[in-house]
C-alpha positions as CSV (number, residue, x, y, z in Angstrom):
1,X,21.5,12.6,8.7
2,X,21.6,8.9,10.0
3,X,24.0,6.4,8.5
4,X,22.0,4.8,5.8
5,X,22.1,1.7,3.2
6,X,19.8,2.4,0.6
7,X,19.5,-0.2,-1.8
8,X,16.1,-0.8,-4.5
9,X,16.7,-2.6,-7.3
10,X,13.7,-2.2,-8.8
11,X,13.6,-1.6,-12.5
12,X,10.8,0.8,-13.2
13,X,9.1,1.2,-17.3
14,X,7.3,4.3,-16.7
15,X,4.9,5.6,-19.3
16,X,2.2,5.3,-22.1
17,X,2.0,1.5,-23.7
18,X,4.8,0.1,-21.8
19,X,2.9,-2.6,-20.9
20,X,2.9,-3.9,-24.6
21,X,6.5,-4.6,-23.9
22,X,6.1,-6.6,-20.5
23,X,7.0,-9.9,-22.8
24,X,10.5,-8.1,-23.7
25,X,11.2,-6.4,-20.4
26,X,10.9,-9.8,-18.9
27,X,12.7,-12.2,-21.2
28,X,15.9,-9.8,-20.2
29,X,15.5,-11.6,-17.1
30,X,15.2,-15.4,-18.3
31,X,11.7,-15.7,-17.9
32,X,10.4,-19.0,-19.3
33,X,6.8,-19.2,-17.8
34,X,4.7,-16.7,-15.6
35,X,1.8,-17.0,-13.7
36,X,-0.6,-13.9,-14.5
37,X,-2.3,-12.6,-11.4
38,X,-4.8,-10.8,-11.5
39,X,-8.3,-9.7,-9.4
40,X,-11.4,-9.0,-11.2
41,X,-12.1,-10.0,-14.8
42,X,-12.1,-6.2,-15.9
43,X,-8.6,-6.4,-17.1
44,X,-9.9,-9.1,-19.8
45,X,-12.9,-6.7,-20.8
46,X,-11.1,-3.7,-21.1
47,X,-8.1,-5.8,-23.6
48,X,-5.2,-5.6,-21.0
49,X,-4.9,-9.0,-20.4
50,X,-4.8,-9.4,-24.5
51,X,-2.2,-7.1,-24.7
52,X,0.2,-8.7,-21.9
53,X,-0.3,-12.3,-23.0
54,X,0.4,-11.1,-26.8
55,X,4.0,-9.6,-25.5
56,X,4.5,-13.0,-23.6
57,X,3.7,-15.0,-27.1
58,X,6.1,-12.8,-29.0
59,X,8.7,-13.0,-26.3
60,X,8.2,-17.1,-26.0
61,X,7.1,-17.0,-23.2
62,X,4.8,-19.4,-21.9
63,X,2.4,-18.8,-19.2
64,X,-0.5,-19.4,-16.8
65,X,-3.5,-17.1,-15.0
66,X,-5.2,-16.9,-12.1
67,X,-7.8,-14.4,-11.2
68,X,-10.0,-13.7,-8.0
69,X,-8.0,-12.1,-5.7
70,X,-9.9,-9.5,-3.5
71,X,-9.0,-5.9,-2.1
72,X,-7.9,-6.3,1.7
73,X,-6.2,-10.1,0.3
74,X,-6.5,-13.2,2.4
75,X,-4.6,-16.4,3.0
76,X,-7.0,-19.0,1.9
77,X,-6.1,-17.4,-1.7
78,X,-2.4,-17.0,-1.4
79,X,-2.4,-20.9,-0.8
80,X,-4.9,-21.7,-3.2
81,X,-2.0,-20.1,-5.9
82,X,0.7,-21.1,-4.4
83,X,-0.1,-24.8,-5.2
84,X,-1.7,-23.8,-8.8
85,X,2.2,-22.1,-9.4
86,X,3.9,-25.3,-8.7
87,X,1.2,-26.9,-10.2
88,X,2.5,-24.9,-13.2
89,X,5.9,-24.8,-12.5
90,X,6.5,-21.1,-13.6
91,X,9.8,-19.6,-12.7
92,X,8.3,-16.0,-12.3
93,X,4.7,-14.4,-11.0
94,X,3.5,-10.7,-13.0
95,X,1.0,-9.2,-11.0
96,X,-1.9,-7.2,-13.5
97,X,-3.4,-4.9,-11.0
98,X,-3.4,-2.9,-7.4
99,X,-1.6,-3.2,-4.3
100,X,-3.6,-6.5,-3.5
101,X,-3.0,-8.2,-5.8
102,X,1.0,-7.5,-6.1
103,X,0.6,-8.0,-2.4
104,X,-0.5,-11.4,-2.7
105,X,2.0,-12.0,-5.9
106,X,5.1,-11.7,-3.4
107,X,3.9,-13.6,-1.0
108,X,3.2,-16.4,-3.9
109,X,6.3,-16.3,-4.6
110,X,8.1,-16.5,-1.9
111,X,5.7,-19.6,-0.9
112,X,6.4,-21.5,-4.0
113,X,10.0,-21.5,-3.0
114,X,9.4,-22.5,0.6
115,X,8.5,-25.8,2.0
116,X,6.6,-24.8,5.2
117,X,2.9,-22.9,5.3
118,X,3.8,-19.6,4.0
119,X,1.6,-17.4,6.8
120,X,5.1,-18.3,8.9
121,X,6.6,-15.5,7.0
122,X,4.2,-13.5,9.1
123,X,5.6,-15.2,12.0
124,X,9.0,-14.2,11.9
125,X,10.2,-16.9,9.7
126,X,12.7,-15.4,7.0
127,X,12.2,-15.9,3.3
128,X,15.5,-16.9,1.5
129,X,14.7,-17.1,-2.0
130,X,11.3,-16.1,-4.2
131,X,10.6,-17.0,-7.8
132,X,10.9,-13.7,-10.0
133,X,8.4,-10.7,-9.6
134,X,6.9,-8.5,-11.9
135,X,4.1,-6.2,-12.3
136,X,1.5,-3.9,-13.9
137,X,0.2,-1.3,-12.0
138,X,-3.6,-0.3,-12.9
139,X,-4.1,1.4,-9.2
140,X,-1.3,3.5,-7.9
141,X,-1.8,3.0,-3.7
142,X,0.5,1.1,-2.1
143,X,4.0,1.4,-3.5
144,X,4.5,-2.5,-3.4
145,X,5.7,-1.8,-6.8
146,X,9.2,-1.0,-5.6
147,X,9.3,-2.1,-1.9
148,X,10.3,-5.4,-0.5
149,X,6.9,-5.1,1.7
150,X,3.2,-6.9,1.2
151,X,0.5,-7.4,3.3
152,X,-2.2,-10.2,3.8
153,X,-4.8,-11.4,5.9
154,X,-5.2,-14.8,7.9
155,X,-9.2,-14.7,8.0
156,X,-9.5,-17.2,10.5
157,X,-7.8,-15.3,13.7
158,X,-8.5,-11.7,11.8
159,X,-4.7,-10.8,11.3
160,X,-4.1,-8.7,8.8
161,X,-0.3,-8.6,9.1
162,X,3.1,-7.7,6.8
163,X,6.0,-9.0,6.0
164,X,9.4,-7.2,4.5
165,X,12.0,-8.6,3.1
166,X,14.4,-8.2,0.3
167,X,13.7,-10.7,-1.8
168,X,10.2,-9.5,-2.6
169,X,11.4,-6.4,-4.6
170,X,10.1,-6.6,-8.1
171,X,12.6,-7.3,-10.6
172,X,10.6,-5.0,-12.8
173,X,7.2,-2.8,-12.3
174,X,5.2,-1.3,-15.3
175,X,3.6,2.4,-14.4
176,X,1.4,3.3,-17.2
177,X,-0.6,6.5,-15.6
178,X,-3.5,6.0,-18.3
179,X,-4.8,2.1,-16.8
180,X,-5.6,3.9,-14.1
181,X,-8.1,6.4,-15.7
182,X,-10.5,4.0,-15.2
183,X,-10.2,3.7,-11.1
184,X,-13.2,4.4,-9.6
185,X,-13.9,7.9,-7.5
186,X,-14.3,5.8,-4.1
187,X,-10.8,3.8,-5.1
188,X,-9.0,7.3,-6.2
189,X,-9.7,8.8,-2.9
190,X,-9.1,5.8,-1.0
191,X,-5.8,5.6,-2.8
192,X,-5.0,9.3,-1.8
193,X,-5.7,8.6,2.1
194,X,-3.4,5.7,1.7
195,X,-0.3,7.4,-0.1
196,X,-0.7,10.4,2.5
197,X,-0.4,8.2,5.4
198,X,2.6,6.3,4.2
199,X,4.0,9.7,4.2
200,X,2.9,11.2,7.1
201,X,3.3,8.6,9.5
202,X,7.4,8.8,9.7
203,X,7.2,12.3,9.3
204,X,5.2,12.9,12.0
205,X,6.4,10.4,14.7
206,X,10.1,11.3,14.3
207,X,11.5,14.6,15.6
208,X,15.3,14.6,14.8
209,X,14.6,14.5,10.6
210,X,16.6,15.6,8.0
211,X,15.4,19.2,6.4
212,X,16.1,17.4,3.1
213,X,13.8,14.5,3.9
214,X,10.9,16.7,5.4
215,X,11.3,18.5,1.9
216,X,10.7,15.6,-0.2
217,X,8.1,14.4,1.9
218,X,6.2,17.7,1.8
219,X,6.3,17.7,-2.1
220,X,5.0,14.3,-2.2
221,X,1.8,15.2,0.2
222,X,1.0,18.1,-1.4
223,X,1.5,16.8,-5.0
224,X,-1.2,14.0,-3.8
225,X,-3.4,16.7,-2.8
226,X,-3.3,18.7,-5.9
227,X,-3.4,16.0,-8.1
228,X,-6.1,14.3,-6.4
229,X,-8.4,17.4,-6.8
230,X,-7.4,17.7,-10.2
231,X,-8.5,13.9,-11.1
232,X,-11.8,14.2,-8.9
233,X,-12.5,17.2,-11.6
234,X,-11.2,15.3,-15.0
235,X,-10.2,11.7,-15.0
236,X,-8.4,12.0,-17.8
237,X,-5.9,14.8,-16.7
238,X,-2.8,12.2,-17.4
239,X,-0.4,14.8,-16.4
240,X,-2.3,14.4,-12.9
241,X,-2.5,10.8,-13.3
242,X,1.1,10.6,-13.9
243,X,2.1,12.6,-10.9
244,X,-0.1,10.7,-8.7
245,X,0.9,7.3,-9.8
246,X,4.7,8.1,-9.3
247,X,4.1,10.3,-6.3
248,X,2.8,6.7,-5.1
249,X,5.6,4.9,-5.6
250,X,7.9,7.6,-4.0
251,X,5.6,7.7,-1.2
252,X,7.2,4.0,0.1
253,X,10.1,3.2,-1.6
254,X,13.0,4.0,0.5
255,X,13.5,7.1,-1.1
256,X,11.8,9.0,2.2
257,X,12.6,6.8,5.0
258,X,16.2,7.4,5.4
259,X,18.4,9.6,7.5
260,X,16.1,9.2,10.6
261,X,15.8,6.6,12.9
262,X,12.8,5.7,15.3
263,X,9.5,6.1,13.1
264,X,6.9,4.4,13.7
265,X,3.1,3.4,11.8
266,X,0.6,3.1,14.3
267,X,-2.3,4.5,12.3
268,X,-1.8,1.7,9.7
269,X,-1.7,-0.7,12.8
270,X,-5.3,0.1,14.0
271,X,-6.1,0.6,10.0
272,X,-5.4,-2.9,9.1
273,X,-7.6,-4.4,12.4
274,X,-10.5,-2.3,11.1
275,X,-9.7,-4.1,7.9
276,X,-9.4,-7.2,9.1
277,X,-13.0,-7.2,11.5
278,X,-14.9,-5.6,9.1
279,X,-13.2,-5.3,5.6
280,X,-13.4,-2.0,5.0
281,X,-11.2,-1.0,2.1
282,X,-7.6,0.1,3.6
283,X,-7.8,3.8,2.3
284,X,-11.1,4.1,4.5
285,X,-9.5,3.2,7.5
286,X,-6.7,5.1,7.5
287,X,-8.6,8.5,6.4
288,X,-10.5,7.7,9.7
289,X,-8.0,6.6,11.9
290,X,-5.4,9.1,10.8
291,X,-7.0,12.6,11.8
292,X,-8.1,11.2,15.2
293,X,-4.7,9.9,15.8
294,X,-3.2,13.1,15.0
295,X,-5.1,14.7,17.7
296,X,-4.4,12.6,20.1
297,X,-0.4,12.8,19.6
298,X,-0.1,16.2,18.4
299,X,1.3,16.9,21.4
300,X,4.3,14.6,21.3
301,X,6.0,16.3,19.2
302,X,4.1,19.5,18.5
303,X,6.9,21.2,16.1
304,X,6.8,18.7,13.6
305,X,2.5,19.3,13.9
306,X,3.2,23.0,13.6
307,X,5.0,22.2,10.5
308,X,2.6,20.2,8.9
309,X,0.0,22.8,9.3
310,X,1.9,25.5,7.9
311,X,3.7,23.7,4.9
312,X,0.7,21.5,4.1
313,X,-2.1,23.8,4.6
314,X,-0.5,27.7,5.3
315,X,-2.5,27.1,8.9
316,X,-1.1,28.1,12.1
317,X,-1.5,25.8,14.5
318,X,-1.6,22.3,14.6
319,X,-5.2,22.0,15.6
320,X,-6.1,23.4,12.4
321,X,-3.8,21.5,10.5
322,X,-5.3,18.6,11.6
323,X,-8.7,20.2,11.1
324,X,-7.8,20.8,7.1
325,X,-7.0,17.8,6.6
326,X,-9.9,15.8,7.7
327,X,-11.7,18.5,6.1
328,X,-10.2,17.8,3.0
329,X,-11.2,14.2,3.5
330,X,-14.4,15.1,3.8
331,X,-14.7,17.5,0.6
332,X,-13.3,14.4,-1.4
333,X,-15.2,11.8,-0.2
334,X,-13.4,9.2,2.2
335,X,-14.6,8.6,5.5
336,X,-13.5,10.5,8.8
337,X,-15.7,8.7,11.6
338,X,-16.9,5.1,12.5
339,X,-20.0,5.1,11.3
340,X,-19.2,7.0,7.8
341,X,-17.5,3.4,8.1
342,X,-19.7,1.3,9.0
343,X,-18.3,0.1,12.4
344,X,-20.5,0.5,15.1
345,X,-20.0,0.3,18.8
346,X,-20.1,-3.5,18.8
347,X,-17.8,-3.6,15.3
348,X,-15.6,-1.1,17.7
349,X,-15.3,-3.1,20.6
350,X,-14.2,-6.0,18.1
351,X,-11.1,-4.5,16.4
352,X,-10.2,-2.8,19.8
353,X,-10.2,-6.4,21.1
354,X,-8.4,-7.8,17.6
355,X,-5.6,-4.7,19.2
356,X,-5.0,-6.0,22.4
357,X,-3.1,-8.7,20.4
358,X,-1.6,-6.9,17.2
359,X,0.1,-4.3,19.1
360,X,2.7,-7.0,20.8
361,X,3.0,-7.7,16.9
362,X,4.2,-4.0,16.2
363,X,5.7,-3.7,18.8
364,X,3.8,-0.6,20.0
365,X,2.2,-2.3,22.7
366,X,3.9,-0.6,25.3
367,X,2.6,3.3,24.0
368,X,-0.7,1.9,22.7
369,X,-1.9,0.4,26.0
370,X,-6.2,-0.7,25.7
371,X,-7.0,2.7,27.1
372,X,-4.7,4.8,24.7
373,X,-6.0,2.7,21.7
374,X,-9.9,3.7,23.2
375,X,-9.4,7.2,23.7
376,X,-7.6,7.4,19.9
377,X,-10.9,6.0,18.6
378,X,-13.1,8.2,21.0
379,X,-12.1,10.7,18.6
380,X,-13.0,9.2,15.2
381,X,-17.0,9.3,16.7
């Protein structure tokens, strides 16, 4: 292995009705007043929102809300709450919700502390300080739950950028597998393509990995797999649920990205400028991008494609691996070509254009030339 520093601090409350004791968990930390985030009202119909402000009240706790926040989250938003937190002048921000909307919590709270338009944290500016974080996970995706990453988009120029940085680790994330039993089929499976790609992407653009580390990421993909087809046949399998959610979290958390040096995330590159054009919900774009990209690298480094086939799918060669997998997309129900969706060949010609730019941004520019980027989308038709 690599020299490594791993560090997460994240505190993770894993299980039934933890949530009930988010005013508790976060008065150990000298909360005062939060700002609740949140996305669509559903968390006030289905008595979540109740139940949090309730453990705030009994915690003294003072707080404020803010809803509205949108899959695929944009900038105009993150300002708009950035200026209704100082408005408020909370000293912490709980995210009630997915990816997106923790996403867009970090970024608030880095923003509130920072005197400057925050979308220069996109720019290479560092962050230096961020008010508290917390959250309540009702969609298990992302992993921003215990990673110091999030991810927004600047609708204006269509970037749909990250930032990392350590001081966007949650101080505390709630995991309660049965919020999520409501998630949609179309989100679930979204979810799954997501989670998959975070794990394959480092494991297969790396060829000196630790045997360890190829372990654990195997277990990971093919608990998401199994526990995917096992929610698709009963919701309510919170065994499932619980394996998925954490197998989430585990996914991008540090836990599999050390040891190994030279990864990199291409497919989530082309993902997000699909995104970003035509807002197609992240998990779609990556269970498109993902298979055609495989077959256009697979020959890079051809072991590690071998190995995927055999350990993920007991196939032979990586062709078929490849081949199960997008097959396996299909059976569940996300995408695997351009027009399952919805980008036609003038939508194409946009985000291959949006590309041209983002790759100087990932630094990939030099391997994913215009051409290279064309011929990895030739097979997505």
């Amino acid at each position: 292995m690599k020299n490594f520093t791993f560090v997460n601090p994240t505190r993770i409350e894993f299980g039934k009705d933890k949530e009930n004791n988010i005013g508790q968990y976060m008065a150990e930390f000298g909360v005062k007043k939060a700002l609740i985030i949140y996305g669509s009202e559903r968390i006030k119909k289905d008595g979540l929102f109740d139940r949090v402000v309730k453990s705030l009240e009994e915690n003294n706790i003072a707080y404020a809300q803010i809803g509205g926040v949108k899959s695929n989250p944009v900038l105009t938003k993150t300002r708009e709450i950035i200026t209704f937190a100082r408005q408020e002048n909370v000293d912490a921000v709980l995210a009630v919700g997915g990816g997106s909307v923790l996403d867009t919590a970090k970024v608030v709270a880095a923003g509130v502390k920072y005197d400057g338009d925050v979308w220069d944290f996109f720019s290479g500016t560092p962050i230096t300080q961020a008010l508290d974080i917390f959250s309540i996970i009702t969609l298990a995706a992302t992993g921003s739950e215990m990673n110091t990453g999030a991810v927004i988009t600047k609708e204006d120029t269509e970037e749909k950028f990250f930032v990392m940085n350590p001081a966007l680790f949650p101080k505390l994330s709630v995991i309660n597998p049965e919020l999520q039993n409501s998630v949609s089929k179309e989100y679930l499976v979204y979810s799954a393509a997501d989670i998959l790609t975070h794990s394959l992407e480092a494991y297969l653009t790396v060829k000196d990995r630790p045997e360890l580390i190829n372990l654990l990421v195997e277990a990971n993909i093919k608990t998401i797999i199994r526990t995917t087809n096992a929610l698709l046949a009963n919701p309510n399998d919170t065994e499932a649920r619980g394996e998925f959610a954490w197998a989430a979290t585990l996914a991008l958390n540090g836990t599999t990205l050390i040891g190994f040096e030279g990864a990199s995330y291409p497919s989530h590159m082309i993902g997000q400028a699909m995104s970003a054009v035509n807002d197609i919900a992240h998990g779609a774009s990556l269970s498109i991008v993902v298979p055609a990209w495989m077959q256009w690298y697979k020959e890079q480094n051809p072991d590690q494609f071998k190995r995927f086939a055999q350990e993920i799918f007991a196939k032979d060669t990586a062709e078929e691996g490849i081949a199960a997998l997008k097959d396996w997309y299909n059976q569940i129900g996300t995408p695997t070509t351009l027009s399952q969706g919805n980008i036609d060949d003038a939508t194409l010609e946009h985000v291959l254009k949006v590309l041209e730019r983002d790759t100087y941004s990932w630094g990939l520019n030099e391997i994913y030339t215009p051409a290279v980027l064309r011929e990895i989308l030739s097979y997505a038709k």
